[in-house]
N, C-alpha and C positions, 0 to 999 in steps of 0.2 A: 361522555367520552370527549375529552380533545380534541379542538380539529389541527390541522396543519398549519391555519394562522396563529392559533394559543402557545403551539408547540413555537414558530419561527420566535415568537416574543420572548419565550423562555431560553431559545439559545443566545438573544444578545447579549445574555448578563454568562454565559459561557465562555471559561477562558481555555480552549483547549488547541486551537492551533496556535503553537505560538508568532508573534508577529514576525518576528526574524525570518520563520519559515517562509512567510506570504510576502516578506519583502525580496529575500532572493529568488523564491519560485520567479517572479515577476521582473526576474533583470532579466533585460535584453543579451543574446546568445553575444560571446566573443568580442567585446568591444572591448580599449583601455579603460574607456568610465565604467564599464561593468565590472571589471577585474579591482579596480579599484574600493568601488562601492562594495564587492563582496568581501573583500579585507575586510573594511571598514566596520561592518555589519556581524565578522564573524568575533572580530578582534572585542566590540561590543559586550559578549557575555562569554564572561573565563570560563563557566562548565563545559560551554561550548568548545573551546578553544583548545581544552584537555581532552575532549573526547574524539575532535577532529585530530588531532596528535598521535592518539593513542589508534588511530582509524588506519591514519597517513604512515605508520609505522609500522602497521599491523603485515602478516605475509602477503596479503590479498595485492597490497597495493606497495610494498616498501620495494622500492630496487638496492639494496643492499647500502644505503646510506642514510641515517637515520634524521630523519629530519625534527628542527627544534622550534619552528615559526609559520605561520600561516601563509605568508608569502613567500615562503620555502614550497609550500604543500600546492597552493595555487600554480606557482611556474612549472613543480615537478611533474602536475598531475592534469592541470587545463582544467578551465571553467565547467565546462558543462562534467566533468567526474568531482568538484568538489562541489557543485549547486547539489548534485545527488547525495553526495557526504553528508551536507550540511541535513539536508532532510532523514537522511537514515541515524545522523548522532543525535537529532531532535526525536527519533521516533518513537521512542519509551515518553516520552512525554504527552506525545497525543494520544497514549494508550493509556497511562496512568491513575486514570478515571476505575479501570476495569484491571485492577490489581488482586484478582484473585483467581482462583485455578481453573475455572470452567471459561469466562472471558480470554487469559492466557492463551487455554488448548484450544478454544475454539477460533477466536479473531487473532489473538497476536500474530501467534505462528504461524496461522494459515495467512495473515499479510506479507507477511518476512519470506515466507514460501512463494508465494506469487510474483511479488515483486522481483525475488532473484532469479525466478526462472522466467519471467516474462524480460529480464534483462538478455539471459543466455539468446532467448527465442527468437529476439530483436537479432540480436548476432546472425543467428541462424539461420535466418533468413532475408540476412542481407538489407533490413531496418536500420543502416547503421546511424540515423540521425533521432531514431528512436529509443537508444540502445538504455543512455543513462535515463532520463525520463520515464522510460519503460517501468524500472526502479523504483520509482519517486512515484508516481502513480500507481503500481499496486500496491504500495504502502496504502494509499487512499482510498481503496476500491472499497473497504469496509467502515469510511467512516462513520457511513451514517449508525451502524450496530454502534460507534463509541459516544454518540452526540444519545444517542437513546437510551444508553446505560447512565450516561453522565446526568442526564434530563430525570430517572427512577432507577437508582440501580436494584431494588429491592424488585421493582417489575420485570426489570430487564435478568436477574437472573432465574425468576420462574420462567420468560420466556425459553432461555438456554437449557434449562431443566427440561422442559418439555419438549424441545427440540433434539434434543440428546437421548430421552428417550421413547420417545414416538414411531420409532423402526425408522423402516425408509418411506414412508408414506407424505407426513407434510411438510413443505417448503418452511422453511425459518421464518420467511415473508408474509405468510398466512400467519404461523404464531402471533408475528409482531403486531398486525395487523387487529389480531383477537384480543390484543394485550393492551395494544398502545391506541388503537383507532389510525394507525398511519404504516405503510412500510418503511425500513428504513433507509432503502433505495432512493425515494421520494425526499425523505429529512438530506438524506445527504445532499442533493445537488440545492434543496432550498439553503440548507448552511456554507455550502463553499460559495453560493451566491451573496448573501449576507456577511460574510467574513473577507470578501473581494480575494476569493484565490484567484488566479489566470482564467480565461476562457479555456486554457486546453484542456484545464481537470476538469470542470464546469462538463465540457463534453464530454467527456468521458464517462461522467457520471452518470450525465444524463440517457449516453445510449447505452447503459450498462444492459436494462431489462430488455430494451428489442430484440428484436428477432438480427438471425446473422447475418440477414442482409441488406438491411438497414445499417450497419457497423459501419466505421469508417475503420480503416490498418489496423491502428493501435487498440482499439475498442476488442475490435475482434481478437488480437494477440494478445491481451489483459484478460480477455474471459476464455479463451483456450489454456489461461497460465491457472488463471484460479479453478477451472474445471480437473486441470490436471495433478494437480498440487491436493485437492480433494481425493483424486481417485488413488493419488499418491499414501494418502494418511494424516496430510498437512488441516486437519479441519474434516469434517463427517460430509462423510459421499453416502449420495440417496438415491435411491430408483432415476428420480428423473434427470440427476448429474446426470448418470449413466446415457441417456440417450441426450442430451444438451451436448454432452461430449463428442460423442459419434457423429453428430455434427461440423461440429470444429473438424475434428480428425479428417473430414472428408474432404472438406473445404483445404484444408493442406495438404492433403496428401499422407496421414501419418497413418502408420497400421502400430493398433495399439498392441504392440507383443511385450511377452514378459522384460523381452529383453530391451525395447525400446523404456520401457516405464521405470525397470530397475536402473539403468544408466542417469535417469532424470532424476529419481530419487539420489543416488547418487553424487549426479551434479550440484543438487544442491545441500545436500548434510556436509560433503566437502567444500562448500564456498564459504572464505573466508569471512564474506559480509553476513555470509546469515548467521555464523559460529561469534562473529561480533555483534550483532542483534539481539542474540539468545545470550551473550553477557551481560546485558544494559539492567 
């Protein structure tokens, strides 16, 4: 079996985040040279350029004037909403690896789901400097499931196969574990390290599996979004979501009622970004 050094080797010849991505993650918040540099960057590759257009246009974010340039989109919308653009018009790319239906149901959508609900949550409680990033990192919270599909997809779909139907009984992590000699909790923070994404995703990554009170804010608001988005239907909820959840829920204050969870489903089938995600 592999160890985690064989695997790190095997991701340098990986092209799945692309660079663009990791060069804007890593601009510095609101400056003129940042604003700059992210034109510059976005202006770079035309797919991009059409899919931040068609983003900037979109209901979610258009104020009734249609805009035709990226430094139209940048002054309309502020740095830190189009650094999160730029990441969610790249996100069919770092999933493209895992273009088939069980990968889809289970990591895309359940990312697209996290992400925009750990955006709302950011809101909600008043994170507002977390709000866009919130975003941009749940897209990330499953990478390491895409660097291990990309690494054997032929293994990685028996793991989902097994994981899908195994009841509620084992973690995905244990499958992985059976399948690949690694979690891929572990793959992921060794490749956002190797790939030089920021320190904040790095962290994040890292304290994904802790416990909840070792989390730092955001850590903790990232894994009450993927918990809930799970219990939602966004990706397969298991016995031990169930109590992982009721955790979080205590730690905020939420009482899981029908009514609280259908509003959230809700929030996000109705969000524009996720309804633009699910078109990519």
């Amino acid at each position: 079996m592999p160890t985690v050094e064989d695997y790190i080797e095997q991701i340098r010849d990986l092209a799945i985040i692309p660079p663009v991505l990791v060069s804007v993650l890593s601009l510095p918040d609101d400056t003129d040279l940042s604003f700059g540099k992210l034109e510059n960057m976005v202006q770079s590759d035309q797919v991009l350029v059409a899919r931040m257009l068609k983003l900037a246009n979109s209901p979610f974010y258009s104020r009734g004037n249609r805009v035709t340039g990226i430094r139209q989109v940048i002054t309309r919308l502020g740095f830190r909403t189009v650094r999160s653009m730029v990441a969610i018009a790249l996100a069919d790319s770092i999933f493209m690896h895992g273009n088939y239906r069980k990968f889809k149901d289970e990591v895309w959508t359940h990312s697209i789901a996290t992400g925009v609900l750990a955006h709302y949550l950011a809101h909600e409680y008043k994170m507002k400097e977390y709000e866009d990033f919130a975003l941009v990192a749940g897209l990330l919270l499953d990478l390491g499931k895409v660097v291990l599909n990309s690494l054997d997809r032929k293994k990685y779909i028996e793991v989902l196969t097994e994981f899908l139907e195994e009841g509620q009984t084992k973690p995905i992590e244990e499958i992985e574990e059976k399948h690949f000699g690694v979690r891929s909790e572990i793959i992921a923070v060794e490749a956002a390290k190797l790939w030089q994404l920021p320190p904040s995703v790095i962290e994040i990554l890292e304290e994904r599996p802790q416990k909840i009170e070792e989390q730092k804010d955001l850590s903790k608001l990232l894994n009450l979004a993927d918990l809930l988005v799970r219990k939602l239907g966004f990706g397969k909820h298991q016995a031990h979501h169930e109590s992982e959840l009721e955790q979080y829920a205590e730690f905020y204050g939420i009482k899981l009622s029908e009514e609280y969870l259908e509003g959230k489903k809700k929030q996000i089938e109705g969000d524009g970004l996720y309804q633009f995600c699910l078109s990519l």
